[in-house]
MIDOSE-1310 file (N, C-alpha, C; in nm, 2 decimals, decimal comma, always signed):
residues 172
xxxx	+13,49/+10,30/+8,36/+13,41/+10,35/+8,47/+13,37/+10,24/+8,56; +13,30/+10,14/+8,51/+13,29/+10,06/+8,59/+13,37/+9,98/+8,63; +13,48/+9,94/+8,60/+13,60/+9,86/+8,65/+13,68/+9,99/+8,74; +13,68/+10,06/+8,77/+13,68/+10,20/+8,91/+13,59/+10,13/+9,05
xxxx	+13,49/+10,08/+8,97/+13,39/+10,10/+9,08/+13,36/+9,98/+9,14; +13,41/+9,87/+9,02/+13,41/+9,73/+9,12/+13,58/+9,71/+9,18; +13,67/+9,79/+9,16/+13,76/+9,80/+9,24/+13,77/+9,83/+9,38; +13,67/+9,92/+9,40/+13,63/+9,94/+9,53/+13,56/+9,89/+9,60
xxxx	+13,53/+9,77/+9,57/+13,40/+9,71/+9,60/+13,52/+9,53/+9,68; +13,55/+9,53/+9,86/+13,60/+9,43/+9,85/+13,51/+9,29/+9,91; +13,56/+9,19/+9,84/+13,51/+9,08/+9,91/+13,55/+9,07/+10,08; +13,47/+9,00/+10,11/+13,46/+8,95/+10,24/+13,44/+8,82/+10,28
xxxx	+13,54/+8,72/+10,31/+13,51/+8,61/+10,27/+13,42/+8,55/+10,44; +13,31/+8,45/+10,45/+13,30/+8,40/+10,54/+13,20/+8,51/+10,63; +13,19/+8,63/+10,56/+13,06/+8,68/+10,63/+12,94/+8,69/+10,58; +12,82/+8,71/+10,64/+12,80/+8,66/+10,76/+12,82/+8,54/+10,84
xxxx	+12,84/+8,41/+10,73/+12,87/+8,29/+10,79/+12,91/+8,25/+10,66; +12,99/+8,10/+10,71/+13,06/+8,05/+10,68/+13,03/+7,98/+10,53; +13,09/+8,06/+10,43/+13,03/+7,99/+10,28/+13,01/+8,13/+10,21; +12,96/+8,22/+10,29/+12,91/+8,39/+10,18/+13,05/+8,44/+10,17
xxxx	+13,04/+8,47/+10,07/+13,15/+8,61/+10,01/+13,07/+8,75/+10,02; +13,09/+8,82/+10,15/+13,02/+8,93/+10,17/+13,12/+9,06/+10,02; +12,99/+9,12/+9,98/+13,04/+9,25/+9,89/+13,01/+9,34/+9,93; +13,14/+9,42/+9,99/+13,15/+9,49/+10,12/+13,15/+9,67/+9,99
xxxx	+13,06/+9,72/+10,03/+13,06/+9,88/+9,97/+13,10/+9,98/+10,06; +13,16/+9,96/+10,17/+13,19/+10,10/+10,23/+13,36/+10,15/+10,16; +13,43/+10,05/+10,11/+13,51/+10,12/+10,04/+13,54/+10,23/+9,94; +13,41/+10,17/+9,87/+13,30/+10,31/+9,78/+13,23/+10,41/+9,84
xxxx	+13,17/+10,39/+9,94/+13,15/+10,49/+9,98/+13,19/+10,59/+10,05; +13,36/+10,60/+10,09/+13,44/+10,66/+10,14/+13,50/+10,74/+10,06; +13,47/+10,67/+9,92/+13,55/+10,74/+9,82/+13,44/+10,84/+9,74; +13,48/+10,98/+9,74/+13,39/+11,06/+9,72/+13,35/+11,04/+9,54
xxxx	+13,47/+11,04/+9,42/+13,46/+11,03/+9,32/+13,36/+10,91/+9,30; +13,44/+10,78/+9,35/+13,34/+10,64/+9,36/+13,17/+10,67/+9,36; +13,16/+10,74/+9,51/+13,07/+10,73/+9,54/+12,98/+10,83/+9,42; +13,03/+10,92/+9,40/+12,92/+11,02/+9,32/+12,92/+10,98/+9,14
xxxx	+13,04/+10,86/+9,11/+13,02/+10,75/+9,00/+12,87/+10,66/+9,01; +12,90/+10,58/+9,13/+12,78/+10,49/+9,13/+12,63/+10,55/+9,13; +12,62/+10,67/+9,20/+12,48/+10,73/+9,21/+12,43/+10,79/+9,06; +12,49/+10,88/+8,99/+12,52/+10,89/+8,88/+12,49/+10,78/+8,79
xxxx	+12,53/+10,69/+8,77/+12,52/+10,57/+8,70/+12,39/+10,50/+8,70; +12,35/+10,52/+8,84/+12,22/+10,42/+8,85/+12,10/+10,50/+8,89; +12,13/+10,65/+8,85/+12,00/+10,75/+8,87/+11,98/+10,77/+8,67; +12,08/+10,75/+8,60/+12,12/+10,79/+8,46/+11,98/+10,74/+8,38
xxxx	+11,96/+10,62/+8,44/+11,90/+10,55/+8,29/+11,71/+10,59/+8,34; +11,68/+10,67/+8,43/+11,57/+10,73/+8,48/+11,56/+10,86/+8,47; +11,65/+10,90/+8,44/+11,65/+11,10/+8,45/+11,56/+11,18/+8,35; +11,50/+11,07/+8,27/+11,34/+11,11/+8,17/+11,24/+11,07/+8,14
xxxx	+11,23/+10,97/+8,26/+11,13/+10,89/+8,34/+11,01/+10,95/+8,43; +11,04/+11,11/+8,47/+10,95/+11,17/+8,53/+10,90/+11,15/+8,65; +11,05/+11,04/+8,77/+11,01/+11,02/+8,89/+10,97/+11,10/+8,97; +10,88/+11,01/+9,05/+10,80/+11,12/+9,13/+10,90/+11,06/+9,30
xxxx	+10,89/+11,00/+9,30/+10,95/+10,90/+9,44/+11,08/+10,79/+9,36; +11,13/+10,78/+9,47/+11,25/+10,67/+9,49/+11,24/+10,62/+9,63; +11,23/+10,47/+9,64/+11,20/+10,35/+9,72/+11,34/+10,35/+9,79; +11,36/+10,30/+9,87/+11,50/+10,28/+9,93/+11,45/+10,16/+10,03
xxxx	+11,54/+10,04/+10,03/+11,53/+9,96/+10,14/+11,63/+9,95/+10,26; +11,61/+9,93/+10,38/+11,69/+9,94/+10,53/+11,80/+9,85/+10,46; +11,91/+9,88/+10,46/+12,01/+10,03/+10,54/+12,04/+10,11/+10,41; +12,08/+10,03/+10,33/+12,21/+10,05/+10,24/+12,11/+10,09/+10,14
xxxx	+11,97/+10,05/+10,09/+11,94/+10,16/+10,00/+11,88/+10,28/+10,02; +11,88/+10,30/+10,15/+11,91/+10,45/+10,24/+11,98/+10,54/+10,13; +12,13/+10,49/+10,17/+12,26/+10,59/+10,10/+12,25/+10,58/+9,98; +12,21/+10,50/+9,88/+12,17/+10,55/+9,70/+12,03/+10,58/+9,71
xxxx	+11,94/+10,54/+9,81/+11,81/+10,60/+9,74/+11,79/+10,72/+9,79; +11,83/+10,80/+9,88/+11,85/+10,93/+9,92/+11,92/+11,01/+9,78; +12,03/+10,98/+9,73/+12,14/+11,04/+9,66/+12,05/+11,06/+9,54; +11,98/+10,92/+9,47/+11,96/+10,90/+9,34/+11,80/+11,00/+9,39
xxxx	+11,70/+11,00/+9,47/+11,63/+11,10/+9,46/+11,68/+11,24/+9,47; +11,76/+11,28/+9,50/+11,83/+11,43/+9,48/+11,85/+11,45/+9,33; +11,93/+11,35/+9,29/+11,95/+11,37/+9,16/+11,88/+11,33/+9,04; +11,75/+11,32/+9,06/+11,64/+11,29/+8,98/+11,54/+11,38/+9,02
xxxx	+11,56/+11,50/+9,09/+11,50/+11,58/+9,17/+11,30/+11,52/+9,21; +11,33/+11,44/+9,30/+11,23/+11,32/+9,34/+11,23/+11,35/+9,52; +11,12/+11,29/+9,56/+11,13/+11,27/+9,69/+11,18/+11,11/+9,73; +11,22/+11,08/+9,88/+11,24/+10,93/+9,88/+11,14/+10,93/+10,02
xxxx	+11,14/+10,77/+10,01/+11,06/+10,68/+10,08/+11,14/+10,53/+10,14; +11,17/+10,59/+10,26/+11,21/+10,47/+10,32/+11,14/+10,32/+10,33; +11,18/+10,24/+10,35/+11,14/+10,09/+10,37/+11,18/+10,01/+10,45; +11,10/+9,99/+10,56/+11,23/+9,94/+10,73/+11,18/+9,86/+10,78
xxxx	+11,24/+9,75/+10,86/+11,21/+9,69/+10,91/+11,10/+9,70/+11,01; +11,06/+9,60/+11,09/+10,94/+9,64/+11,20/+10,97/+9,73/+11,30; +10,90/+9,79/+11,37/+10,88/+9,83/+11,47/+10,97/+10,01/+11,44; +10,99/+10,08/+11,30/+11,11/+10,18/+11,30/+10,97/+10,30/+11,28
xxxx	+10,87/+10,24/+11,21/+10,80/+10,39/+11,15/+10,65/+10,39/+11,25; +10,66/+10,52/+11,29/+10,57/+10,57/+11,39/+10,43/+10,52/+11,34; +10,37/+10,57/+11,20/+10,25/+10,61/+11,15/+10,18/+10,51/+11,14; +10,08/+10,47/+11,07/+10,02/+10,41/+11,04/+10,08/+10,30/+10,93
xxxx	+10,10/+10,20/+10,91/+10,19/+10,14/+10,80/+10,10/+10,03/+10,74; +10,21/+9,99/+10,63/+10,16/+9,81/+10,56/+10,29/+9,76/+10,60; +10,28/+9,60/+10,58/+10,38/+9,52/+10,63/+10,40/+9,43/+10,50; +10,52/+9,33/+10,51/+10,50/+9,23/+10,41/+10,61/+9,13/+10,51
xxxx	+10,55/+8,99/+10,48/+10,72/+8,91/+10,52/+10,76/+8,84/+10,42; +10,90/+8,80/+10,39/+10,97/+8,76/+10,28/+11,03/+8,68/+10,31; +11,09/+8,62/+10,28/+11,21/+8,49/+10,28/+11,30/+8,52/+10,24; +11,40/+8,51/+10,28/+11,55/+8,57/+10,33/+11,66/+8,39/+10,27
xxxx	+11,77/+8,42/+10,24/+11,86/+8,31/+10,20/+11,86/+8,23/+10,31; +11,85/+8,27/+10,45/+11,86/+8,20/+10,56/+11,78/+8,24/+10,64; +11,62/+8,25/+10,66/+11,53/+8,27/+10,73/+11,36/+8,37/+10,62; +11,33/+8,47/+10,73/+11,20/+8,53/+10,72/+11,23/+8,67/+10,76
xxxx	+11,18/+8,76/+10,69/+11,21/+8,91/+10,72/+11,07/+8,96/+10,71; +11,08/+9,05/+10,76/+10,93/+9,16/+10,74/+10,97/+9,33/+10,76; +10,95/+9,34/+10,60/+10,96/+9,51/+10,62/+10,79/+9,57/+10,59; +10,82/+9,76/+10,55/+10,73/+9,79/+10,62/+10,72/+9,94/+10,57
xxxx	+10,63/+10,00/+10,50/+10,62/+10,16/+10,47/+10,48/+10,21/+10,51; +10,49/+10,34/+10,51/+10,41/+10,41/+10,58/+10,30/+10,40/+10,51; +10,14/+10,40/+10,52/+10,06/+10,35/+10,45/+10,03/+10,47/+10,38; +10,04/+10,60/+10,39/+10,04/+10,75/+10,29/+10,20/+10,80/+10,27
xxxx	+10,26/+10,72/+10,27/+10,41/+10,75/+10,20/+10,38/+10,77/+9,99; +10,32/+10,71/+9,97/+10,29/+10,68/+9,84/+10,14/+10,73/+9,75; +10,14/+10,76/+9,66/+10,00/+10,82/+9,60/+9,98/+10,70/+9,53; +9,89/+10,64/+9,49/+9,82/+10,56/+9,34/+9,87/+10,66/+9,22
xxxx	+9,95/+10,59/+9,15/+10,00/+10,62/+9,05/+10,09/+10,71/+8,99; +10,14/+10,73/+9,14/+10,29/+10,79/+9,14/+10,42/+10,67/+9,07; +10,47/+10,78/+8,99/+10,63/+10,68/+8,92/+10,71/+10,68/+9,03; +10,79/+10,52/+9,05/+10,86/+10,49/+9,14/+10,98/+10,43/+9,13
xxxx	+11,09/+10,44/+9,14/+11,17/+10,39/+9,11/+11,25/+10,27/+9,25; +11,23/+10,17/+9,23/+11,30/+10,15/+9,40/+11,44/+10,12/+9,36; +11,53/+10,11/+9,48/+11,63/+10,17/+9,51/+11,70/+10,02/+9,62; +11,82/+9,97/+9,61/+11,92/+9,88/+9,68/+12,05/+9,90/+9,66
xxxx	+12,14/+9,85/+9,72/+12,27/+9,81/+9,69/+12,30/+9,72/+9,63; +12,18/+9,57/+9,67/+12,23/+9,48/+9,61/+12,13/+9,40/+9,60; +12,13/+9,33/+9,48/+12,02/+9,20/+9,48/+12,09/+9,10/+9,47; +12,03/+8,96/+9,58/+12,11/+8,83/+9,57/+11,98/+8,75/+9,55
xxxx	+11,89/+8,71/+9,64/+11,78/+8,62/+9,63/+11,67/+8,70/+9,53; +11,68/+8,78/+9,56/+11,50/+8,90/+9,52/+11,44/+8,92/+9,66; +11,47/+8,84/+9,78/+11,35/+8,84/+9,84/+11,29/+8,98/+9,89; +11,43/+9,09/+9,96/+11,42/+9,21/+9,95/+11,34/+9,28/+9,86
xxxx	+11,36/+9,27/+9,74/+11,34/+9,37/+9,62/+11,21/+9,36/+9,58; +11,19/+9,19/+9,58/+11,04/+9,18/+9,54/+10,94/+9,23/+9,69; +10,95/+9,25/+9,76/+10,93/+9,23/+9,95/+10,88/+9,42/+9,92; +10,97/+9,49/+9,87/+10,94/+9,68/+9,83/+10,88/+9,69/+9,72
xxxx	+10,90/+9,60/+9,62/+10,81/+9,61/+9,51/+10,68/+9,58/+9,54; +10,61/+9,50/+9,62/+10,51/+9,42/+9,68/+10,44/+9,56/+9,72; +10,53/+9,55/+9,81/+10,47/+9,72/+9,91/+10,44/+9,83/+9,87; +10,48/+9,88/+9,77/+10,49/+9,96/+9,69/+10,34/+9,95/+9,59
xxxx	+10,37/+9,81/+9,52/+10,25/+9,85/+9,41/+10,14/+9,77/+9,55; +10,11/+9,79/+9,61/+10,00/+9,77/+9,72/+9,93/+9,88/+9,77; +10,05/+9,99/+9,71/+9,97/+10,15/+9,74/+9,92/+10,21/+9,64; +9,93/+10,12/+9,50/+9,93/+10,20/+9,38/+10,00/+10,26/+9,32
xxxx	+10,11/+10,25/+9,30/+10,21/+10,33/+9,24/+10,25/+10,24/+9,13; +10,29/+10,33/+9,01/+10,34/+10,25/+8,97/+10,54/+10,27/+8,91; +10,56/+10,18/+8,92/+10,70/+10,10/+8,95/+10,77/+10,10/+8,82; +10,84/+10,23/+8,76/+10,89/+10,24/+8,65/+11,00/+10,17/+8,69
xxxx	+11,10/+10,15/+8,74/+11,21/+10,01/+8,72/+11,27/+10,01/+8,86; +11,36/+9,95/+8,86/+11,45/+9,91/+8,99/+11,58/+9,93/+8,96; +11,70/+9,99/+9,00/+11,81/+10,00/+9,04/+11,91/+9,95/+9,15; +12,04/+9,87/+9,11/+12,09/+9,83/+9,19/+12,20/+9,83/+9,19
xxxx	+12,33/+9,88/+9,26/+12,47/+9,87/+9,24/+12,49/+9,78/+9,19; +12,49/+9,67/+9,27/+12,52/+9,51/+9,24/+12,40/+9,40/+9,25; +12,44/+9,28/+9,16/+12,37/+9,23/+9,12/+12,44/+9,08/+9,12; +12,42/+8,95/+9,23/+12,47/+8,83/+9,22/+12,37/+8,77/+9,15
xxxx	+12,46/+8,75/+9,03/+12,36/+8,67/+8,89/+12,34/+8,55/+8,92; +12,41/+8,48/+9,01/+12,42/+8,32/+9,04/+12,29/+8,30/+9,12; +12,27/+8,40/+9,19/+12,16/+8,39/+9,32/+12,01/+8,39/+9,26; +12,01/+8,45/+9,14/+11,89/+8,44/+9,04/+11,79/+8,55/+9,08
xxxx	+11,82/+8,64/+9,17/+11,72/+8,73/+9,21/+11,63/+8,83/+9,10; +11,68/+8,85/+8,98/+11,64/+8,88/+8,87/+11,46/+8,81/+8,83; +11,45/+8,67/+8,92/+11,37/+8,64/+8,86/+11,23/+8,71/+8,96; +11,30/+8,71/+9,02/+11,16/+8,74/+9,13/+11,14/+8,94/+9,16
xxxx	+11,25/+8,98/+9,06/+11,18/+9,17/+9,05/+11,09/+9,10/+8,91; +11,02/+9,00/+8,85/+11,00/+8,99/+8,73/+10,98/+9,09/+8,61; +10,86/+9,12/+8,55/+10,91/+9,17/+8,45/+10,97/+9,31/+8,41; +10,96/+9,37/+8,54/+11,04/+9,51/+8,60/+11,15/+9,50/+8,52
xxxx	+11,16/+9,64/+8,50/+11,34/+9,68/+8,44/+11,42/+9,68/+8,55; +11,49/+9,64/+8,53/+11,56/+9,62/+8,62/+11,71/+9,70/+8,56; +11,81/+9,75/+8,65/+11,93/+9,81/+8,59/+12,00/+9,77/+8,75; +12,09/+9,71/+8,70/+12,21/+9,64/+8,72/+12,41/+9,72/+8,69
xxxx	+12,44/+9,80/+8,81/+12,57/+9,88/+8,74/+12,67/+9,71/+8,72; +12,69/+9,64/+8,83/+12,79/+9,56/+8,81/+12,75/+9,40/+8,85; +12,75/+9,33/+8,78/+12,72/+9,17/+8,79/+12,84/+9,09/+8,85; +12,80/+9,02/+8,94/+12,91/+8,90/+9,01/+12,85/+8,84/+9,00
């Protein structure tokens, strides 16, 4: 199963710049079986968990954290960059491989001690992951694990979701 799904999965050499091996997912996601593999997979090890919410970060954990709250019958909660959500919000900034980012959720998106699952395509630094987990437990919720398609082991981002479960479908 999972050698299906890292087949669909191609490198990109030299994007965004010169040195990254981008891990390009829209091959998977074109593919209907692929696609409804990977959601499946990384909604699986939560489905008696009792989520209440799934976290999603701008863009790409849009398309699994939409999917995997459907199929955990859960609501989702986006997480976006500046200047995208009308309401009232919190902010955080993070450190990026090559710079500073700042995302951002709605400050009643979340209850105190709602189960939460957050939601990516990919973890490389953590800076993302820990950046929604921040935000998240800032509203009170608490944060039954994290899921991620992929997971660059070399990049160490593992360390910074810390003692969070983390679930990982495929390691590079």
């Amino acid at each position: 199963m999972l050698d299906r799904l890292r087949r669909l999965i191609r490198d990109v050499p030299d994007f965004p710049k010169p040195g990254i091996v981008f891990k390009d997912i829209t091959p998977l996601l074109a593919d209907p079986a692929g696609l409804a593999l990977a959601v499946e997979l990384m909604a699986s090890p939560f489905r008696n968990e009792r989520i209440e919410l799934v976290v999603g970060a701008e863009s790409r954990g849009f398309i699994f954290g939409t999917a995997i709250a459907q199929s955990l019958n859960a609501g989702f909660v986006p997480v976006r960059k500046p200047g995208k959500l009308p309401a009232m919000r919190h902010s955080v900034r993070y450190a990026l491989e090559y710079g500073e980012d700042v995302l951002e959720i709605h400050a009643d998106a979340i209850s105190r001690g709602q189960r939460i699952v957050v939601v990516d395509d990919l973890l490389a630094t953590g800076g993302t992951m820990k950046a929604c987990c921040d935000l998240v437990t800032k509203l009170g919720a608490e944060i039954v694990g994290v899921t991620v398609l992929i997971e660059l082991a070399a990049l160490r981002g593992r360390e910074h979701v810390g003692m969070r479960r983390l679930e990982a479908l495929l390691r590079f």
